[in-house]
ZAMARGU-4260 file (C-alpha; in steps of 0.2 Angstrom, whole numbers, plus 5000, padded with zeros to 4 digits):
<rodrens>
0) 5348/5886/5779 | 5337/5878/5767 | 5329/5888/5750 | 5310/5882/5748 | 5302/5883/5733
5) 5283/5890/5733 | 5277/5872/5725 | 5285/5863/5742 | 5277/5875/5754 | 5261/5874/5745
10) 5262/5852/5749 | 5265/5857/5765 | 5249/5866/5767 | 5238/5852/5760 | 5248/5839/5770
15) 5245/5849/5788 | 5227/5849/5782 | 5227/5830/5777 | 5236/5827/5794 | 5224/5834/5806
20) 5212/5824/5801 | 5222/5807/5805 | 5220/5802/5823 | 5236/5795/5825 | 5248/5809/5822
25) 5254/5819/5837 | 5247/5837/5832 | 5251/5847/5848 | 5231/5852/5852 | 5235/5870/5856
30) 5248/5883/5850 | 5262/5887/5862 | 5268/5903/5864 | 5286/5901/5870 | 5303/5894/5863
35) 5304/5881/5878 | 5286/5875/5875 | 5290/5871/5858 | 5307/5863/5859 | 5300/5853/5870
40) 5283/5849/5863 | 5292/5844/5848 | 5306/5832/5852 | 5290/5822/5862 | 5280/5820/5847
45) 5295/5815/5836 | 5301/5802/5849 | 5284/5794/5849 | 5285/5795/5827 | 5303/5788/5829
50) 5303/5774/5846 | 5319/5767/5840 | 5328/5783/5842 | 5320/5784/5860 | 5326/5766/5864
55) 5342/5769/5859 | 5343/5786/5872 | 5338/5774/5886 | 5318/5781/5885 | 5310/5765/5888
60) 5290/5771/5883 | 5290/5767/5864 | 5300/5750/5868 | 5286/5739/5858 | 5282/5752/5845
65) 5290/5750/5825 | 5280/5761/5815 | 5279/5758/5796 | 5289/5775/5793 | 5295/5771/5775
70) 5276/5772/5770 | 5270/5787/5761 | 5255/5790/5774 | 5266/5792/5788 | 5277/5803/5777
75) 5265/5814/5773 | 5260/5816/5791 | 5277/5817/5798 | 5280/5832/5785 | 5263/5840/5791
80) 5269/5838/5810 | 5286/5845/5806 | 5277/5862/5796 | 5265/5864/5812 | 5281/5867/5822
85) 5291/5877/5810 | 5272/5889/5810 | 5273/5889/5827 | 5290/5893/5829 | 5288/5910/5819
90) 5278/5915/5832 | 5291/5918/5841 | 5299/5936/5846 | 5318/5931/5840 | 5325/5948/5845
95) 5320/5947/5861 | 5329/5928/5868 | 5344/5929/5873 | 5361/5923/5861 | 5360/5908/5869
100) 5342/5905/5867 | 5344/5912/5849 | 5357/5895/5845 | 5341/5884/5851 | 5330/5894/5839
105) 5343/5892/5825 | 5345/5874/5828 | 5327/5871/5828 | 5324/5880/5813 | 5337/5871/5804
110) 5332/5856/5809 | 5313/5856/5805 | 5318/5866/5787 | 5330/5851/5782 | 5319/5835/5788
115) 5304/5844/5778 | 5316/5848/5762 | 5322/5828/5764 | 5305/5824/5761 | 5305/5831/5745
120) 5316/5820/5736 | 5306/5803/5738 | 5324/5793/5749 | 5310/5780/5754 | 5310/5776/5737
125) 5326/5767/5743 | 5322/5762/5760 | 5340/5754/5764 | 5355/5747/5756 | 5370/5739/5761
130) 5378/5750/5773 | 5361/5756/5784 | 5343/5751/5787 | 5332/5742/5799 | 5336/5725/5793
135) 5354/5729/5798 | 5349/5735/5814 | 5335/5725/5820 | 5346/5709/5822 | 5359/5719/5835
140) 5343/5727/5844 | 5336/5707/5844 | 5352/5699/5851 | 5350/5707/5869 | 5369/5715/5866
145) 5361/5732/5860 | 5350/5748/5865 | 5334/5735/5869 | 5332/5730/5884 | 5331/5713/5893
150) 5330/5714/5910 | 5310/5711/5913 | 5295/5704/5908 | 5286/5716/5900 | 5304/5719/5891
155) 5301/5704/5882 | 5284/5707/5879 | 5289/5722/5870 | 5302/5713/5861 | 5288/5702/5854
160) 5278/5717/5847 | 5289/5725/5837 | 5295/5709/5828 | 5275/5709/5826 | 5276/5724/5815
165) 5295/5718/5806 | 5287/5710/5791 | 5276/5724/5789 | 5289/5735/5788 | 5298/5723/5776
170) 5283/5722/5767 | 5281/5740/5764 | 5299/5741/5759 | 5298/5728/5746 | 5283/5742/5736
175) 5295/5754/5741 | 5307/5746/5732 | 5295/5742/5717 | 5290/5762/5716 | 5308/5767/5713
180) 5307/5755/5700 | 5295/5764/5692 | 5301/5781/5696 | 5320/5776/5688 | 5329/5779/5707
185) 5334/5760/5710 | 5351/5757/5717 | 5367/5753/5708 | 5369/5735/5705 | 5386/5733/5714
190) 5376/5737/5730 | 5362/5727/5727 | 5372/5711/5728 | 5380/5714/5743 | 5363/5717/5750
195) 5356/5697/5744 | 5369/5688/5756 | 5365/5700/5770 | 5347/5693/5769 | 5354/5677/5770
200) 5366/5678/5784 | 5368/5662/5794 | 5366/5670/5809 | 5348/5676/5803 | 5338/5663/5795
205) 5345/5650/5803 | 5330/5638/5813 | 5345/5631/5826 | 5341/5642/5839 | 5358/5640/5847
210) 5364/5650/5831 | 5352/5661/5829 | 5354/5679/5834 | 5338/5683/5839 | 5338/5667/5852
215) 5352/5678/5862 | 5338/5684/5876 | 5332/5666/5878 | 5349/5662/5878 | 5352/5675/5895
220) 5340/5676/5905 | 5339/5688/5918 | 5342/5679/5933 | 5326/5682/5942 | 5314/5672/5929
225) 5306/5658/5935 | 5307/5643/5924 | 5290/5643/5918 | 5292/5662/5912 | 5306/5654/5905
230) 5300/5642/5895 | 5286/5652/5890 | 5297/5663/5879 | 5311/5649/5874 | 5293/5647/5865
235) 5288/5661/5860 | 5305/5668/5852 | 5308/5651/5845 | 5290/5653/5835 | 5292/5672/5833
240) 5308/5670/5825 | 5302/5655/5813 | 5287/5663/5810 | 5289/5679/5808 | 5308/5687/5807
245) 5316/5670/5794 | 5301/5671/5781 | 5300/5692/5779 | 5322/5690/5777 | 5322/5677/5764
250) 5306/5687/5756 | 5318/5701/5755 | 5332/5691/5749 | 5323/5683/5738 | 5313/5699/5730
255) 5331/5706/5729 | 5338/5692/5719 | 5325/5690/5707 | 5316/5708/5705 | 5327/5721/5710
260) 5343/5716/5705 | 5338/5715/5686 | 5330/5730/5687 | 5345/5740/5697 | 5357/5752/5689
265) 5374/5751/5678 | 5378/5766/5684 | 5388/5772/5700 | 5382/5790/5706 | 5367/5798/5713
270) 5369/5810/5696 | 5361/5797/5687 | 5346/5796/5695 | 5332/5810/5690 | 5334/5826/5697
275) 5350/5818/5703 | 5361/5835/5703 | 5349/5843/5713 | 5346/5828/5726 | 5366/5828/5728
280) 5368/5846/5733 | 5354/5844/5745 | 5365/5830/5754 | 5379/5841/5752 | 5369/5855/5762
285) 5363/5844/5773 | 5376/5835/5778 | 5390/5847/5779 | 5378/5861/5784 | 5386/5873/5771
290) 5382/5880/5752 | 5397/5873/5746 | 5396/5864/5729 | 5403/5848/5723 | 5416/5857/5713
295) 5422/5869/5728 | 5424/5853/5738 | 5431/5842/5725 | 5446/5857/5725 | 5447/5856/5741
300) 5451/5839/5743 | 5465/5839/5730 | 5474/5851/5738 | 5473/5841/5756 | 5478/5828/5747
305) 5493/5833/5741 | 5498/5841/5756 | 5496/5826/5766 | 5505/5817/5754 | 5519/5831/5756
310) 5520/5826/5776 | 5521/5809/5772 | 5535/5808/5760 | 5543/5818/5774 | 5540/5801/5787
315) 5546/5790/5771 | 5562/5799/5772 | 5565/5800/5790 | 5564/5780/5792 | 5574/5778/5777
320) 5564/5769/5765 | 5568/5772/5748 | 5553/5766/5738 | 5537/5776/5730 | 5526/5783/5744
325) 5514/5769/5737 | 5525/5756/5741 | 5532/5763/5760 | 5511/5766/5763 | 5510/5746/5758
330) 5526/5740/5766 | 5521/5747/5784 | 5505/5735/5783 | 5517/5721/5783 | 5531/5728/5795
335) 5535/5720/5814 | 5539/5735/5820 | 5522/5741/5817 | 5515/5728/5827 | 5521/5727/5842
340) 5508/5718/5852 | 5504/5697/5856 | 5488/5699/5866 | 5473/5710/5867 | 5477/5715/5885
345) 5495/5723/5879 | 5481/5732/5865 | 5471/5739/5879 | 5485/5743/5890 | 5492/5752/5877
350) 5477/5765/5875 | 5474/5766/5891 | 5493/5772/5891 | 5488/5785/5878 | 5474/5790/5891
355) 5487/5792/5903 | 5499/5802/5894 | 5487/5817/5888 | 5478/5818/5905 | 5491/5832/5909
360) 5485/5842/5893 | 5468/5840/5892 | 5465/5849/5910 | 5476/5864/5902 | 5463/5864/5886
365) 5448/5860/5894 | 5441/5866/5910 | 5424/5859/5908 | 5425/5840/5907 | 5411/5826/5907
370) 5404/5816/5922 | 5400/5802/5911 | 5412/5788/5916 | 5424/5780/5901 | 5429/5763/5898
375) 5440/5755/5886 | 5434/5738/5881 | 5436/5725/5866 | 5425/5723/5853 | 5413/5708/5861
380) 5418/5691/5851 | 5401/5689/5841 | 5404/5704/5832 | 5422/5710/5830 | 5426/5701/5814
385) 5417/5714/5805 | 5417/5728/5817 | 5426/5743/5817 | 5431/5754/5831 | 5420/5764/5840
390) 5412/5776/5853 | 5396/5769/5860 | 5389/5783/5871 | 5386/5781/5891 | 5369/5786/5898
395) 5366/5807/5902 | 5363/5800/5923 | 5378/5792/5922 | 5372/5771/5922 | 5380/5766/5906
400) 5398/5775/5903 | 5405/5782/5886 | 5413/5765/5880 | 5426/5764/5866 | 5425/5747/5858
405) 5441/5741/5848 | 5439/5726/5839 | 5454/5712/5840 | 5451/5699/5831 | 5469/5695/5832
410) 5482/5708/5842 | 5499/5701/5833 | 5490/5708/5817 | 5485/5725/5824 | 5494/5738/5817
415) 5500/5756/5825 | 5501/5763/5808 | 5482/5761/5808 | 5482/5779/5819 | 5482/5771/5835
420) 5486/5788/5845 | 5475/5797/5832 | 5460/5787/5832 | 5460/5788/5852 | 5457/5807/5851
425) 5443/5807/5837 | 5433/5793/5845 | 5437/5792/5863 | 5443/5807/5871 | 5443/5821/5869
430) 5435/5816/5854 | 5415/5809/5854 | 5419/5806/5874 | 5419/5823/5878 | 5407/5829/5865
435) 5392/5819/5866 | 5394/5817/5885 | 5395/5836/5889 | 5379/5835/5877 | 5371/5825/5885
440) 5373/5830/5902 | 5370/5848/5900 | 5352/5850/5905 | 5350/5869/5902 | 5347/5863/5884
445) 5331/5857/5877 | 5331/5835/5871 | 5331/5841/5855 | 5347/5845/5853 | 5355/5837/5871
450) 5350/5819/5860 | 5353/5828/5843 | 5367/5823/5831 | 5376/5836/5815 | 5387/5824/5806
455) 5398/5841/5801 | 5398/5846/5818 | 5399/5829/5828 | 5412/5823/5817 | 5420/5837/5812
460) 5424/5839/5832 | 5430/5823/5831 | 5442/5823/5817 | 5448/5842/5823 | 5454/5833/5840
465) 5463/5821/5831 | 5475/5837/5826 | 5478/5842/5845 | 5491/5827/5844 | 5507/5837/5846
470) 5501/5849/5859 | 5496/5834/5870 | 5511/5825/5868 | 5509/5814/5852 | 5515/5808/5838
475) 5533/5807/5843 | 5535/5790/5834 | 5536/5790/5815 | 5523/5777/5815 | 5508/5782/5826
480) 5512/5802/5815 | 5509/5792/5800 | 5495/5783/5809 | 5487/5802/5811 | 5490/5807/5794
485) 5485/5790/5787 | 5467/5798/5796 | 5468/5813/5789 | 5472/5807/5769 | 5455/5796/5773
490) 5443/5811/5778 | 5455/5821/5764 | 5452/5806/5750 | 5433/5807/5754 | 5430/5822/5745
495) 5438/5818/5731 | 5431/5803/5729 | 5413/5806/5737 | 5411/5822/5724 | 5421/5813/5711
500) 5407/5798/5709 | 5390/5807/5713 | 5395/5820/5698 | 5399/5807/5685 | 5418/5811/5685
505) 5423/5796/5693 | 5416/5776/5694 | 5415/5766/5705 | 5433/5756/5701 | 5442/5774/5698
510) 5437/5778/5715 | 5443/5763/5722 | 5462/5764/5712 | 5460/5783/5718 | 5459/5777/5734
515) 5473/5763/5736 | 5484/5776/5728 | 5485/5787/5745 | 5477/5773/5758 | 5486/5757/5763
520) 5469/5750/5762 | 5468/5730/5753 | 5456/5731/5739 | 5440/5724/5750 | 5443/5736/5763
525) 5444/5750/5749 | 5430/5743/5741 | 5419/5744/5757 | 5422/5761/5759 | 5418/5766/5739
530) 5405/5757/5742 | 5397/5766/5758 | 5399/5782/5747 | 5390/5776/5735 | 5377/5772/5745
535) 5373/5786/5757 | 5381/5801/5745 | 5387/5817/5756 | 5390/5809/5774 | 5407/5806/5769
540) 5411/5824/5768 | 5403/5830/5785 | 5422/5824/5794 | 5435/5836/5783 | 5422/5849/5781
545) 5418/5850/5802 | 5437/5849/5805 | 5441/5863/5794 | 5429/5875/5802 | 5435/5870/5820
550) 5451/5871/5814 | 5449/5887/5805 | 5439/5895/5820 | 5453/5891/5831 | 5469/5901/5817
555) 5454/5916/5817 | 5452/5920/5836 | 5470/5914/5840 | 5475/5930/5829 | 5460/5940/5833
560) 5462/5940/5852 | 5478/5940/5854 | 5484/5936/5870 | 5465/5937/5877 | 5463/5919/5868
565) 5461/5906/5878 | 5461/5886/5870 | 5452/5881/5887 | 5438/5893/5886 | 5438/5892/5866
570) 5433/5875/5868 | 5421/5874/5881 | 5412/5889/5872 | 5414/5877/5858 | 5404/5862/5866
575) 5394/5874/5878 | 5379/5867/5869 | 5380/5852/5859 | 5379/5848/5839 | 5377/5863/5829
580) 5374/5866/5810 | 5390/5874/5805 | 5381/5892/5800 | 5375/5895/5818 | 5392/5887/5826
585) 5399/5904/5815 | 5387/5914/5822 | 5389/5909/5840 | 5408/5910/5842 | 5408/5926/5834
590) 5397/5934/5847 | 5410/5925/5861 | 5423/5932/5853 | 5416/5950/5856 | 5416/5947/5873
595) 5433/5943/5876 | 5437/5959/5868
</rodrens>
């Protein structure tokens, strides 16, 4: 949980005042007196402060809305909205629910105390960067392949109205920007210039439509259209676009190239920043959902490191290679027998081959299993150059399955030493498959938290299953088991490297030599991923930290139970309901284990 300090509790007060006067916060009018009532009435208002997170859950009702949240109005009202609810929360008798209905207190408590404590430390002062942020997103959500929909009319309509809004937002950003400046939190410059070119991208500012990303719903009508309705949005998209989404880009681009970039930072870690220590183990809390500290966890990952390392120089031996570990790591990039595959299909057929092999297990570990249909598929063309595999989650009614995108920009070239078996588990199933469906699904839980996301939990499920390998009948080549240790020495490395660079003990280029010393990663993939620490500090270390406590609750009630431990009901107690912080995950499987006694 998070620690408030008197001073933040004390702005939360003036800003719930400030807020009720402002019409166009939702403020529930009166105050509920039940847990249900209040779950319920705040996941509405937040999805109506938040409509891209509704869009992307399939909730067509905010599908024209892009509200300026980066601006310090909204902020303030947000904060106010989120205190009202954690006031009216209090009202509730806790002893009295029931332990299931205690988790949905926990969860909401948790959730409410953390988005209020973010607050505090002024992130719009950086409103994206390289790795995330709408002007990442909004060209995906544009190009009719993503969450928006483009099926009707009144779809495209709404299309229209939240390009509308776009340069606002970018607008806004750009005094964001320019108040970081003067509050000394400005981004490193080794981000910043990646971001220019992202600005700049063909496929965005491009005036030949047939290019352009944002054409892509002109470009596929919905078959029922008439040509005039047609032609009456070839239009209007071509003039939006031209008019609207290429100049607030190349504004951006532009301010960052000439402004920012000058003003940006030498220096690599978050430390650096003012109050920078502090702001670091708040991410740390909040994205691992423990009191760790950056030194507990730095520890850590040296000691998984080197006993992943241990299990590798195992495989090195057993193949006979005679080399460093280094160089077996960098020789297997470039060995045939690691690639075994001419076409895409032989790819797909060969995970789905996985999918066949632990079906057999999986009903001896699970006996609770989602109704969401699964499908393997390849990453679509226009995106799998840079495209990294992937779980996109299906529909809770079932519409759209749970799909697991792998990219194949060219099979000959794909590699089984990349953790072919082990990636299956951690993003498809039982991996994010299994997880986010049976979340999703189960409607004994409030929207809150069936739609709700824990990095350490989420991910943490995910890497933990990659370990269930052996038990469901993989692993047996020396390849794909140093695929799945390749996976592990990641999430392991991330810690290191992650705690390494936002303390000041490590740069940038450290982390990155750091990194190629255990990973057979080139140095622009290695670079990437330095890179994507640097620029969203703590998220890296939600996948080890997850796995370990799944994996340590596992070795506890093995021993504790005895022969009254199951793995099946383990688990399904485990995803009974949903994305937990790790603390009230603790909590909730030590009241089950009681009853097993």
């Amino acid at each position: 949980m998070s620690r408030f300090s008197l001073a933040l509790f004390s702005a939360i007060a003036f800003l719930l005042m400030f807020s009720c006067k402002k019409k166009d916060m939702p403020l529930t009018r009166q105050t509920p007196k039940d847990l249900d009532t209040i779950a319920a009435n705040y996941y509405e208002e937040y999805l109506k402060l938040h409509p891209l997170e509704a869009t992307s859950q399939g909730d067509s009702r905010y599908n024209d809305q892009l509200p300026i949240d980066i601006d310090k109005d909204f902020i303030a009202g947000e904060i106010a909205f989120y205190a009202k609810i954690l006031d009216q929360l209090k009202g509730v008798d806790y002893k009295s629910l029931s332990d299931d209905r205690k988790v949905i207190y926990d969860v909401l408590d948790a959730t409410l105390k953390d988005r209020i404590e973010n607050k505090a430390y002024h992130f719009e002062y950086i409103p994206f960067t390289q790795f995330s942020g709408l002007p990442l997103d909004f060209p995906l959500l544009g190009s009719g392949q993503g969450s928006q929909p483009f099926k009707t009319t009144e779809d495209y309509d709404n299309w229209l109205k939240r390009v509308n809004q776009f340069p606002v937002w970018m607008d806004a950003a750009i005094a964001n920007f320019n108040e970081g400046i003067r509050n000394e939190t400005v981004l490193p410059k080794k981000l910043v210039v990646k971001m220019i070119p992202q600005m700049q991208a063909e496929e965005i500012i491009t005036t030949n439509m047939d290019k352009n990303i944002f054409y892509g719903p002109v470009k596929n009508f919905p078959s029922g259209f008439s040509q005039q309705t047609k032609d009456k949005y070839a239009h209007l998209y071509r003039e939006a676009i031209t008019q609207k989404i290429i100049p607030a880009y190349q504004k951006m681009g532009n301010f960052l190239e000439n402004e920012y970039l000058p003003k940006s930072r030498e220096t690599d870690g978050i430390n650096a920043l003012p109050n920078g220590a502090s702001t670091y183990q708040y991410l740390i809390r909040s994205w691992t959902t423990t009191d760790m500290t950056p030194e507990e966890i730095h520890k850590t990952g040296l000691q998984e490191v080197a006993r992943i390392r241990k299990e590798m120089e195992a495989i090195k031996a057993e193949v006979g290679f005679s080399g460093t570990l280094e160089e077996f790591l960098n020789n297997v990039k470039e060995d045939p027998k690691a690639m075994p595959y001419k076409t895409s299909e032989q790819v797909l057929g060969a995970f789905q081959g996985i999918l066949a092999r632990i079906t057999p297990g999986l009903k001896k570990m699970f006996n609770v299993t989602p109704k969401t249909p699964f499908e393997i598929r390849r990453t679509e063309k226009f995106r799998e150059a840079s495209a990294s595999a992937e779980y996109i989650q299906g529909t809770p009614e079932g519409k759209r399955p749970g799909i697991f995108y792998i990219p194949l920009p060219d099979p000959s070239h794909f590699n089984v030493t990349s953790g072919m078996e082990s990636l299956f588990l951690h993003e498809a199933i039982p991996g994010h498959h299994y997880q986010i469906s049976l979340q999703q699904e189960n409607t004994t839980l409030p929207k809150f938290m069936r739609f709700g996301w824990y990095g350490a939990y989420g991910e943490g499920w995910a890497h933990y299953c990659e370990f269930l390998g052996p038990e469901l009948g993989l692993y047996k080549d020396p390849y794909q088991k140093l695929g799945a240790l390749s996976d592990q020495m990641l999430r392991a490395v991330r810690l290191v490297v992650d705690t390494g660079i936002h303390t000041g003990q490590m740069t940038r280029d450290e982390a990155i030599k750091y990194f190629m010393s255990n990973i057979a990663y080139d140095e622009s993939a290695a670079t990437a991923e330095i890179e994507r620490y640097m620029a969203i500090p703590g998220q890296a270390l939600s996948y080890k930290i997850g796995q370990m406590k799944f994996s340590g609750l596992r070795e506890k009630y093995t021993k504790q139970l005895g022969k009254k431990f199951s793995l099946s009901a383990f688990h399904d107690e485990l995803l009974s309901q949903g994305c937990l912080p790790l603390n009230v995950l603790d909590r909730k499987m030590k009241i089950w284990a009681e009853k097993q006694k």
